[in-house]
C-alpha positions in Angstrom: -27.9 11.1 -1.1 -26.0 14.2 -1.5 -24.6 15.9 1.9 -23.9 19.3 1.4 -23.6 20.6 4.9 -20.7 19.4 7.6 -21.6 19.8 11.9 -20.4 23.1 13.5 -21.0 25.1 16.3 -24.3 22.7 16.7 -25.2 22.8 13.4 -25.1 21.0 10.0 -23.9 24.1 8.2 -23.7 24.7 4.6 -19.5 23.7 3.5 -18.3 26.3 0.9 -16.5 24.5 -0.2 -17.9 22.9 -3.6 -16.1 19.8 -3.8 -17.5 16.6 -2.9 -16.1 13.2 -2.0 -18.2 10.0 -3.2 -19.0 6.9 -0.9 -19.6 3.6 -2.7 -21.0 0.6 -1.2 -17.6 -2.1 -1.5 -19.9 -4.8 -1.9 -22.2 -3.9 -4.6 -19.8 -0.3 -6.0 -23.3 1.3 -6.3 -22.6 5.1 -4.9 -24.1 5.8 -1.3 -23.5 8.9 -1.0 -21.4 12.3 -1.4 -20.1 14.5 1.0 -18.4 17.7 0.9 -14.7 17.7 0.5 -13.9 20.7 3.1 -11.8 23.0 2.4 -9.2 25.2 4.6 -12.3 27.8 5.1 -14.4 24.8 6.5 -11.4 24.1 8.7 -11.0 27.4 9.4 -14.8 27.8 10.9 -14.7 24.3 12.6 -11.2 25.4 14.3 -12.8 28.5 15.3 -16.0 27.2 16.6 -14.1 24.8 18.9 -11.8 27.3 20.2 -15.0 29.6 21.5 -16.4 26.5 22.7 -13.4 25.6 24.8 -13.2 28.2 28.1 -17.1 26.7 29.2 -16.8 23.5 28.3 -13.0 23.3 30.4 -14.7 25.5 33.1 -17.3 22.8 33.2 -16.7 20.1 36.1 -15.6 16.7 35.5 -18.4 15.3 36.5 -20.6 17.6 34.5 -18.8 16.3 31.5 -18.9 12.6 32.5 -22.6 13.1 32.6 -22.6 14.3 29.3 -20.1 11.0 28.2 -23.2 9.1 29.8 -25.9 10.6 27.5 -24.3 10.5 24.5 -23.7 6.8 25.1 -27.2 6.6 25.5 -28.2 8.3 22.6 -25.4 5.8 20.5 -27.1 2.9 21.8 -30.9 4.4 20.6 -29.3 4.5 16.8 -27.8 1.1 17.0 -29.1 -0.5 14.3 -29.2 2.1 12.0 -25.6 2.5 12.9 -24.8 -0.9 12.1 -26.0 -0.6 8.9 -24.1 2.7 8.2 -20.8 1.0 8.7 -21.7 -2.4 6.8 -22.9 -0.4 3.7 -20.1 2.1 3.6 -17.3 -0.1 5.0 -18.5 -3.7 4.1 -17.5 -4.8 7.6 -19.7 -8.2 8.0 -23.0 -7.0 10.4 -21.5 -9.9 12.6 -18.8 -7.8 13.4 -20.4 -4.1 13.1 -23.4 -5.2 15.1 -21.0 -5.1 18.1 -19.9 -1.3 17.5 -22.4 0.4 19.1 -22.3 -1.5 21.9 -18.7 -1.0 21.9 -18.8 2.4 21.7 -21.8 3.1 24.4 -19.0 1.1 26.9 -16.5 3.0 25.7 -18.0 6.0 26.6 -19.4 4.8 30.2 -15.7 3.3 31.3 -14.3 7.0 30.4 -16.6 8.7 32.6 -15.4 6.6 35.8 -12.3 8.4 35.4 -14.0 11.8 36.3 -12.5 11.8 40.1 -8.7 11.7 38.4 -9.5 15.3 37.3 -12.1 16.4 40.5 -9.1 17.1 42.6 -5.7 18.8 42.6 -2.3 17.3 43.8 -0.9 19.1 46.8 3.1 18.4 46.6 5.5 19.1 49.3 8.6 20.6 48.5 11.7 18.6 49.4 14.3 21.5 48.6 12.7 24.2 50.6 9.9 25.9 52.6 5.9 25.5 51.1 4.7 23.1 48.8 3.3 22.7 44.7 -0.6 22.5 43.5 -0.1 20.6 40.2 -3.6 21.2 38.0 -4.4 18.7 35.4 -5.4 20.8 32.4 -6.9 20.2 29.3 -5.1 20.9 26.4 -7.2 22.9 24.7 -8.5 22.1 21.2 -7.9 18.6 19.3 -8.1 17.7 16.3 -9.1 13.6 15.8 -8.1 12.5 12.2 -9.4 8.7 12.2 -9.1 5.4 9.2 -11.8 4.1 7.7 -11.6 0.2 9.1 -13.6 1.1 12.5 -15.6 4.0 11.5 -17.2 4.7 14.9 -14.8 2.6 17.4 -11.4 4.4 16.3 -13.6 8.3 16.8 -14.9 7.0 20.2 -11.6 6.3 21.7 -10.2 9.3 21.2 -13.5 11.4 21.3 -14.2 9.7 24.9 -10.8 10.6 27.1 -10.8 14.7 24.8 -14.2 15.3 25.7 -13.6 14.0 29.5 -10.5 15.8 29.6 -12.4 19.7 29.3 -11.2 19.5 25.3 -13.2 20.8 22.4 -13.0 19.1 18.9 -12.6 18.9 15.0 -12.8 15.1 14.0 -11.7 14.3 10.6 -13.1 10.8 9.6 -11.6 9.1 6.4 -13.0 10.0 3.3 -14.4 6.2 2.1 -16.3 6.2 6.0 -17.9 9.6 6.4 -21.7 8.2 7.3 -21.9 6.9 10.7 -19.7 9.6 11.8 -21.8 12.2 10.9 -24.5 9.9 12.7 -22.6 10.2 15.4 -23.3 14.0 15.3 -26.7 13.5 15.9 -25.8 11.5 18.6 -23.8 14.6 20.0 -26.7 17.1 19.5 -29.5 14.7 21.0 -26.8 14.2 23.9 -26.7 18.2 24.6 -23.4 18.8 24.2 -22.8 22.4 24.2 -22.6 23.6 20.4 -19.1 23.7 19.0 -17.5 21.3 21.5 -17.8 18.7 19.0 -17.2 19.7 15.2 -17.1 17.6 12.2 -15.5 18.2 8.8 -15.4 15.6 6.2 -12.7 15.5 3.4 -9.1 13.7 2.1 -5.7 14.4 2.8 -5.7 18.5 1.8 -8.4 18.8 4.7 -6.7 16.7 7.4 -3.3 18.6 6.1 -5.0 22.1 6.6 -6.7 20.6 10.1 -2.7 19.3 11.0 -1.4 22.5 10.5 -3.5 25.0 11.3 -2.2 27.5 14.4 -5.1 27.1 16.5 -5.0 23.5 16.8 -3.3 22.1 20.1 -3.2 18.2 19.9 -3.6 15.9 17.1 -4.5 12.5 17.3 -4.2 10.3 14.3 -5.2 6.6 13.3 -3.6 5.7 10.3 -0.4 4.6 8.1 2.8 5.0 9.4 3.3 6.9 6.2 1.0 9.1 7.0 1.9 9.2 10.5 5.7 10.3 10.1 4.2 13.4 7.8 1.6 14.5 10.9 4.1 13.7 13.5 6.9 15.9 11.4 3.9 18.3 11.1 3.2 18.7 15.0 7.0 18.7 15.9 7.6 21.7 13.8 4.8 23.4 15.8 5.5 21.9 19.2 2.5 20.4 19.2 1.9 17.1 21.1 0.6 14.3 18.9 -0.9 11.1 19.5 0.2 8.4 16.2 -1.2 4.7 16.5 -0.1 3.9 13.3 0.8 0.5 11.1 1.9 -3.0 12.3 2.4 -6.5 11.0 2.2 -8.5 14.1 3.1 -12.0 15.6 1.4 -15.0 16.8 3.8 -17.5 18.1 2.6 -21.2 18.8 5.0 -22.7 21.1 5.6 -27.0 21.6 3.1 -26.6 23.9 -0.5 -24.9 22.4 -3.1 -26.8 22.7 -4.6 -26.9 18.5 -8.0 -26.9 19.6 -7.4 -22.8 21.1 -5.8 -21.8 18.2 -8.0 -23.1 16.0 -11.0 -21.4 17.9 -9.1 -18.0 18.5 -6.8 -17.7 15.1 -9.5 -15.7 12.7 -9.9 -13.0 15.5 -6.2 -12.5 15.6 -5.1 -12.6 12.7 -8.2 -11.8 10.2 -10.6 -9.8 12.0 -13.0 -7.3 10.1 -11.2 -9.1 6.1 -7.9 -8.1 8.0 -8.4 -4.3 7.8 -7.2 -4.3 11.1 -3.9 -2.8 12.9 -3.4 -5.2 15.7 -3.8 -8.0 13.3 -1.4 -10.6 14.0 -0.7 -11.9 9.9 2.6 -13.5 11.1 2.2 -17.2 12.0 5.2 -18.1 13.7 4.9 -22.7 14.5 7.7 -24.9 15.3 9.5 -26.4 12.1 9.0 -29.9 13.7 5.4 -29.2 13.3 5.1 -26.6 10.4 3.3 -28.8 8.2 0.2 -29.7 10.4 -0.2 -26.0 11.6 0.1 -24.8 7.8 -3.0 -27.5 8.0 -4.7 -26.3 10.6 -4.5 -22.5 9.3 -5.9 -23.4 5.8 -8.8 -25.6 7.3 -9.9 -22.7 9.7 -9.5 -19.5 6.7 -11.0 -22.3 4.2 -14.4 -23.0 6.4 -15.9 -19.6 6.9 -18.1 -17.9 4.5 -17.0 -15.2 2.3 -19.9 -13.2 1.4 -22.4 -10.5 1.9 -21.7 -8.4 4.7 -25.6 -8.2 5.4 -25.7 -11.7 6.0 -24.7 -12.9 9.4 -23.1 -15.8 8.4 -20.4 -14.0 6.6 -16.6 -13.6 8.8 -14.9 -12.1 5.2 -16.5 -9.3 3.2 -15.6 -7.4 0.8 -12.1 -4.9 1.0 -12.9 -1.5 1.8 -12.3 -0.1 -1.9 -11.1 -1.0 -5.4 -7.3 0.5 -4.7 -7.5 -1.8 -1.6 -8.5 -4.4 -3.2 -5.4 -4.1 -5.8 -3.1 -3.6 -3.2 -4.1 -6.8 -1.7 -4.2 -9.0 -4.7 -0.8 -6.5 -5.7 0.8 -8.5 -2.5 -0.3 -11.9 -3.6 1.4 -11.2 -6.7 4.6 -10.3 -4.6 4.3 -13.4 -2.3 4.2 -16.1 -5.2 7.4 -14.0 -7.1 8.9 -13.9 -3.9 8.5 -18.1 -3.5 6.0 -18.4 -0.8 3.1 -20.4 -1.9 -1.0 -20.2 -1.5 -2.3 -23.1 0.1 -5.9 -21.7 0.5 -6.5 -18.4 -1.4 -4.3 -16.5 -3.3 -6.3 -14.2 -5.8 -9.5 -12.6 -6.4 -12.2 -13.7 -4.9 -14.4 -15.7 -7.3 -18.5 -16.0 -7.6 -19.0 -12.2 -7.2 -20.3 -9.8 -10.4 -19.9 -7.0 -8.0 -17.7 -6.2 -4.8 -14.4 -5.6 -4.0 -13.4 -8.9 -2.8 -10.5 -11.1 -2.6 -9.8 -14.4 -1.6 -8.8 -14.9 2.1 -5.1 -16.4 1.8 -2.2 -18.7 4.0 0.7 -18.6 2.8 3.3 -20.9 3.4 7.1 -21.3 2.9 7.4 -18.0 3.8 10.7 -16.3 4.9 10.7 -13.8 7.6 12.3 -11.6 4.8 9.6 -11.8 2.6 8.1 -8.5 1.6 4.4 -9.8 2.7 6.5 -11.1 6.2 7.8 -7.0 6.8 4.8 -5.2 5.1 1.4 -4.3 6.3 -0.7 -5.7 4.1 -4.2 -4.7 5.5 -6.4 -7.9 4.1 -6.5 -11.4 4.8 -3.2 -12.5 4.3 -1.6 -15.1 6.9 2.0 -16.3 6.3 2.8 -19.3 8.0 6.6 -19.0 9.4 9.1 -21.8 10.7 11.0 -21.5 13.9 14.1 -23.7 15.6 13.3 -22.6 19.1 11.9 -20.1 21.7 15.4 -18.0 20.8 14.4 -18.0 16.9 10.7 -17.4 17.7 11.3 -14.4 19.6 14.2 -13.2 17.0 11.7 -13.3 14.2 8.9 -11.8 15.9 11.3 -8.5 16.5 12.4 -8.9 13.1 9.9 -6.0 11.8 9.7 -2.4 11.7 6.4 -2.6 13.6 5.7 -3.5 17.5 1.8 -2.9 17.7 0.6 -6.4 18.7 1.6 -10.2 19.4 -0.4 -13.7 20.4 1.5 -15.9 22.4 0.0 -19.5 22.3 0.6 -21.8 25.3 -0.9 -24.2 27.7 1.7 -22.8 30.4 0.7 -19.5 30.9 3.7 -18.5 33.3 6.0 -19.7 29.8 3.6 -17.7 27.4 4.4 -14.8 29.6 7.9 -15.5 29.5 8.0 -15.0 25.8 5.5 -12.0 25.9 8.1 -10.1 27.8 10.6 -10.3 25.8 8.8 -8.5 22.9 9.4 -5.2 21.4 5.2 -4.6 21.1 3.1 -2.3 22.9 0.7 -5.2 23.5 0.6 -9.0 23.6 -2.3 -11.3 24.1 -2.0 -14.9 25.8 -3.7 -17.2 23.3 -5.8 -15.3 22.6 -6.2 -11.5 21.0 -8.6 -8.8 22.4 -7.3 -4.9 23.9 -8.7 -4.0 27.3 -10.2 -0.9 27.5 -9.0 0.4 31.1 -5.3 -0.6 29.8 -3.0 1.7 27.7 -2.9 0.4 24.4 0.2 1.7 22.0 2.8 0.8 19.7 6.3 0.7 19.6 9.0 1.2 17.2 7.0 2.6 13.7 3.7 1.4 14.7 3.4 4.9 16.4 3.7 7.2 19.5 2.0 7.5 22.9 -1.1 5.4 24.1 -4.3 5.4 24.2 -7.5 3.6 26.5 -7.2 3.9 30.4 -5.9 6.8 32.7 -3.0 6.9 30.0 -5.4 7.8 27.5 -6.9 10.4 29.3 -3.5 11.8 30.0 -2.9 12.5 26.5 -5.5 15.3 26.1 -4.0 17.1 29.3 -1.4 19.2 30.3 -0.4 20.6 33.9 0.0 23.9 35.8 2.3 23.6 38.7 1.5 26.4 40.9 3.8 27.1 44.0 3.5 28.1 47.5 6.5 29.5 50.1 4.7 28.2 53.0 
């Protein structure tokens, strides 16, 4: 199907721009669909229609706009299965794991709204120094632009749409240009919800149109899902315009086993943290970090669990691994393998294409072991399913290694004493750590540290991040 038109002001409108973007199916490479390429004319108009939007919708209670958070979960959770299938077919996420978006996304939406009474009423300060006292207004920034990946289609919009919309902000979202469908979906979603037209704008397009939506004057927050490469050019982008930005960006995360784990939990728990959605996923942890007195039987243990799930058609709900999101991923993944065996590490399940398939962009779901926290697949995000397996002397080493990266998204701590587990948590440089187990909470901040990005999102810190404040002071 050919899309000619993008959603703005309320309305799929006609792009002029000509260009078009093509969306093939990664499991079968038959094209899906195109949609328009937008250029800085469509940004332009979607920018513009969001900044009219804005005084209403921020002079619009809280409430008022948790209502409308309400109905548009509502109207996600009518389109379910047609959203489902939007993300398997242009994502080739397994239905096993898309199936739960929706559902995601309706909660999502539902948990923001309960933060309504954190903007219904203004803080009355004293002043300590002198006489009369400070009324400090929470404010919404005004309009953001949302520039999202292509792993999550609809999760990664909805956490940032959610907390911008609650906040009194209007919006151009940006989806990546291999995932375009279920956002635009999701548009219908907005107009069904009656969200006032232009408080919700959508252009689709590659990195000229997110560049021309980064830099365009009448933007006032960005917030960006992606590469840290492309993270350091948006966040260079914003500071030269004073503009705040929100980056959750790359990472190539831990989980450390300690003497203590009980095998039968990691085994259960290790595909959802460190392989989720064919390990297209940020928080993934990829680094397997086991005591050397035990290396061998958790190498084991890794290539019996990776070895025993099906790798397959994403419309079949027996699949856990499906195909990569695209040919050039699927190159860059089987580019790493490559690395990993020139490097010396060795494949004890995996290691190459993945066989059995005439079509698909699929690769074989790997462990590594012998791997050196050096290692190029040990430092780099690799964004497939690729677990290296990595020694340790003791606690001291385990933690050294696990800092011993550029990133700090994400870490698994496995331990039958949970007061030890914790022990170990603390004492890593990550924005979030799981105790044997991997899963974010939604009413808790959730951020990176170091290159894996700025500032937070989920929670009343999330909510933050789309407002700004007026102080305004009395004498008496």
């Amino acid at each position: 199907m050919r899309h000619d038109d993008l959603f703005i002001a309320g309305q799929w409108v006609k792009a002029h721009s000509s260009k078009h973007h093509d969306v093939i199916n990664p499991a079968t490479e038959e094209l899906v669909a195109s949609v328009p390429d937008a250029d800085s004319h469509d940004v332009d108009t979607a920018v513009a229609s969001a900044r009219s939007a804005f005084p209403a919708w921020r002079d619009l209670g809280a409430d008022e706009r948790a209502h409308a958070l309400g109905r548009l979960a509502d109207e996600i959770a009518l389109r379910a299965d047609e959203m489902t299938r939007l993300i398997t077919t242009e994502n080739g996420t397994p239905v096993a794991e898309s199936s739960g978006a929706p559902k995601h996304a309706a909660a999502h939406l539902r948990l923001t709204a309960e933060l309504a009474p954190l903007l219904s009423t203004a803080d009355d300060r004293p002043n300590p120094m002198a006489p009369g006292h400070s009324l400090v207004k929470r404010v919404p920034v005004g309009v953001a632009a949302l520039i999202t990946p292509w792993n999550f289609p609809l999760s990664l919009i909805i956490i940032k749409l959610a907390p911008a919309l609650l906040a009194g902000c209007t919006l151009v979202i940006k989806p990546a240009p291999e995932t375009p469908l279920a956002t635009r979906l999701l548009m219908d979603c907005v107009s069904a919800a009656g969200i006032p037209d232009g408080v919700v704008n959508l252009v689709t397009g590659g990195v000229e149109t997110g560049q021309a939506l980064v830099e365009h004057d009448d933007v006032d927050k960005v917030s960006f899902t992606g590469s840290t490469a492309a993270g350091r050019h948006i966040g260079a982008a914003c500071g030269q315009r004073l503009r705040p930005v929100t980056l959750e960006l790359g990472g190539k995360s831990p989980a450390i086993v300690l003497d203590d784990a009980d095998p039968s939990v990691i085994q259960q728990n290790l595909l959802k943290v460190a392989m989720r959605n064919t390990g297209q996923t940020c928080k993934a942890c990829t680094r397997l970090l086991v005591p050397a007195n035990h290396y061998d039987e958790y190498v084991d243990l890794a290539a019996d669990v990776v070895a025993s799930v099906k790798v397959g058609d994403p419309f079949d709900a027996d699949t856990f691994f499906g195909p990569l999101v695209s040919a050039r991923q699927r190159e860059r993944v089987l580019g790493y393998y490559e690395i990993a065996a020139a490097e010396g590490a060795k494949a004890v399940v995996g290691g190459g294409a993945a066989t059995g398939f005439t079509k698909g962009y699929y690769v074989e779901p790997t462990v590594f072991r012998d791997v050196d926290n050096g290692m190029r697949i040990a430092q780099e995000e690799i964004f497939g399913p690729a677990l290296a397996v990595i020694a340790y002397r003791d606690i001291d080493d385990a933690v050294a290694i696990a800092n011993d990266s550029p990133y700090g998204l994400a870490a698994t701590v496995f331990s039958r004493d949970l007061d030890r587990a914790a022990g170990v948590a603390n004492r890593l440089a990550t924005g979030n750590v799981g105790i044997n187990h991997y899963g974010s909470n939604a009413a808790a901040p959730f951020g990176g540290h170091k290159d894996s990005g700025l500032g937070t999102e989920f929670g009343a810190e999330g909510l933050e991040a789309y407002l700004t404040y007026t102080s305004i002071h009395y004498q008496a």
